[in-house]
N, C-alpha and C positions, 0 to 999 in steps of 0.2 A: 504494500500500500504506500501510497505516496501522501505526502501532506500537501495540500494545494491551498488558494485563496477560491472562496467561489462565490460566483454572484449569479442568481439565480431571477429570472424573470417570466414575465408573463406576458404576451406579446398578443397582439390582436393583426389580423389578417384584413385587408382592403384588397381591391382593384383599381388596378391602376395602368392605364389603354389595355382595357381584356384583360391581364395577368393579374394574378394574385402576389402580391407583395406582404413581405412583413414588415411589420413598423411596431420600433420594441416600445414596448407598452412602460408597465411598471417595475421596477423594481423590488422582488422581495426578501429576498434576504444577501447581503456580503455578510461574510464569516468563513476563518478555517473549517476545511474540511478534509476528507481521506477519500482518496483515489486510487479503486484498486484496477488492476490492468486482467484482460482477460484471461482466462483460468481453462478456458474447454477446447480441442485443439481446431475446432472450423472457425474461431474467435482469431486465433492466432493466423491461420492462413486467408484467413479475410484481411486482416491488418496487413500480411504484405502486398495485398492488393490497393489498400488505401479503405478498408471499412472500418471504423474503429469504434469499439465498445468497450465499456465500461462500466463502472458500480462508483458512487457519491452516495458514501455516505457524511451524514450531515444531523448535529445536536441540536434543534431547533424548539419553538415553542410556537412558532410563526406553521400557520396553516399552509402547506405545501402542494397542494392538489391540485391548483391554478399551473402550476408550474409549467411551462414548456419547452424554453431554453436555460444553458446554465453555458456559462464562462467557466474556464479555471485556470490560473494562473500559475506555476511553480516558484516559487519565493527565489529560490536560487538563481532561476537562469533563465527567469521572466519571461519561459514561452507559454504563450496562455492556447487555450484550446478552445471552439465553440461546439457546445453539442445540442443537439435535439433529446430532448426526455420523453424516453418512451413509454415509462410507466414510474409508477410511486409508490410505496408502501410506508407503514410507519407504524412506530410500537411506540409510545410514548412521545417522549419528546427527540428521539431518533429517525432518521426520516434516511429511506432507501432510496437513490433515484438511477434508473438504469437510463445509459445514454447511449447514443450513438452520432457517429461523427463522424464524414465523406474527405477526402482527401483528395481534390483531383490536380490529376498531374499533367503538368505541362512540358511540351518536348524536351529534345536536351540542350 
């Protein structure tokens, strides 16, 4: 697991000429959290394709179910990452958020 900075939002969807755009909404929670890297092995062979998933978890008291995008940041080497929240769970004040995140690569 990784320690990250996360900031975590809730984003409402417009059109704009025909296409849907995102326009981030609100912000609901920045605060440390824990980043763990994929664990099952089609996880790992997606990631070198450029699909990435992961686990956020996160100590909160703040209602997280709104939730859609999340940021994270690494403290050390301040590469941050945007992912999509696929789903949420949560036991108390612990909140699980599975992400996923596309990676597209351009020539060389």
């Amino acid at each position: 697991m990784n320690n990250v900075i996360a900031k975590i939002y809730n984003t409402k969807q417009r059109l704009e000429a025909g296409f849907l755009t995102d326009e981030t909404g609100s912000l609901l929670l920045e605060q440390p959290a824990q980043l763990s890297s994929p664990t099952r092995p089609w996880e790992r062979a997606a990631a070198l394709e450029g699909v990435f998933s992961a686990t956020l978890y996160v100590q909160s008291a703040e209602d997280l179910t709104q939730s859609d995008l999340a940021v994270t940041e690494e403290p050390i080497s301040g590469q941050t990452r945007q992912w999509r929240v696929l789903s949420h769970a949560n036991s108390g004040p612990e909140w699980r958020l599975e992400l996923s995140s596309r990676e597209v690569r351009r020539g060389p």
